[in-house]
C-alpha positions in Angstrom: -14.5 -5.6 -11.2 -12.1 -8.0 -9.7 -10.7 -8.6 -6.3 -7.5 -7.8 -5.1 -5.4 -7.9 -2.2 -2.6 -5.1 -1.9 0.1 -5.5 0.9 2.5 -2.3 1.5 5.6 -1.5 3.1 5.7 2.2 4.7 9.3 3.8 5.8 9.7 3.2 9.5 11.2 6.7 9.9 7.8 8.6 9.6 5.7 9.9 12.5 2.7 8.3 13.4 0.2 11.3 11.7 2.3 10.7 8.3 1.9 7.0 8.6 -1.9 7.6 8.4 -1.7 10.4 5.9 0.4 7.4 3.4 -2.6 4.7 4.1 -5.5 7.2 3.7 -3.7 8.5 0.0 -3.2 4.6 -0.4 -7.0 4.0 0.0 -8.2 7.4 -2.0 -6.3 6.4 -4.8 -8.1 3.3 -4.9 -11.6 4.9 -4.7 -10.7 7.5 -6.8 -9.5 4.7 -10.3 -12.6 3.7 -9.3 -12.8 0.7 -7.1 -14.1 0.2 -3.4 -12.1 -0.6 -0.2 -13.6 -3.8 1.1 -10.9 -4.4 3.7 -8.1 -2.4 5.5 -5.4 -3.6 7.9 -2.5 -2.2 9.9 0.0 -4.9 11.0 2.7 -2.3 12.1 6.1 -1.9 12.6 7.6 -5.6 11.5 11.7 -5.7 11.0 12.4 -6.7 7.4 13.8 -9.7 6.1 16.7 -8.1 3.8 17.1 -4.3 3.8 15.0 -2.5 1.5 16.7 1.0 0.5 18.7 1.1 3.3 15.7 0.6 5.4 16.0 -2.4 8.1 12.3 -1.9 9.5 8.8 -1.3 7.9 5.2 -0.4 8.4 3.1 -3.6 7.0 -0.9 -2.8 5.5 -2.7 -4.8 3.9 -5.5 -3.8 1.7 -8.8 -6.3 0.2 -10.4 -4.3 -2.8 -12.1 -4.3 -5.8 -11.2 -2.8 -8.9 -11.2 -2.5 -12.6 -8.4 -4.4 -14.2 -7.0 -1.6 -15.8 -6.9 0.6 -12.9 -4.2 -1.6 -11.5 -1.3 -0.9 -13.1 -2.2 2.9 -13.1 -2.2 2.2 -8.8 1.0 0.3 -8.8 3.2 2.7 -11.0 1.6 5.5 -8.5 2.3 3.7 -5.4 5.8 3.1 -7.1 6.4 7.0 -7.0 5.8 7.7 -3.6 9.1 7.7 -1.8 7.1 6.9 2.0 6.3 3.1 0.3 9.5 0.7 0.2 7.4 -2.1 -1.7 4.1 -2.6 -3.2 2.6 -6.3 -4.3 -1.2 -6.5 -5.9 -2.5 -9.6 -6.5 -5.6 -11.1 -7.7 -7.8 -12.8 -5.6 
């Protein structure tokens, strides 16, 4: 199991009850390649550098976790499919 550090951008347009319905599928998707959340963090509503689909704003969260190597690309091309996340970046810590 190796550490990782997840940061992810979340449409600005959703209401505050789908914001926290996107991180809690974005931490049970985690748990559930099997890995554990070690930390979780909500930075909220930053304005982006460069538009990102169209989208001038974003929901930051940042995620510390552990997690099989190879459950890491089945989480990014996941994350990838969900139309709510603008970006995704995993790295190793």
């Amino acid at each position: 199991m190796n550490n990782y550090e997840g940061i992810f951008i979340i449409k600005h347009e959703l209401k505050e009850e789908e914001i926290k319905q996107v991180f809690a599928t974005i931490s049970d998707s985690v748990t559930k390649s099997g890995g554990a959340i070690k930390k979780e963090e909500n930075w909220g509503k930053r304005q982006l550098i460069y538009p990102i689909k169209k989208a001038k704003e974003g929901y930051y969260y940042r995620l510390d976790f552990t997690a099989p190597p190879s459950a890491i690309t089945t989480l990014e091309g996941t994350y990838k499919l969900n139309p709510d996340i603008l970006r995704v970046m995993i790295s190793k810590r």
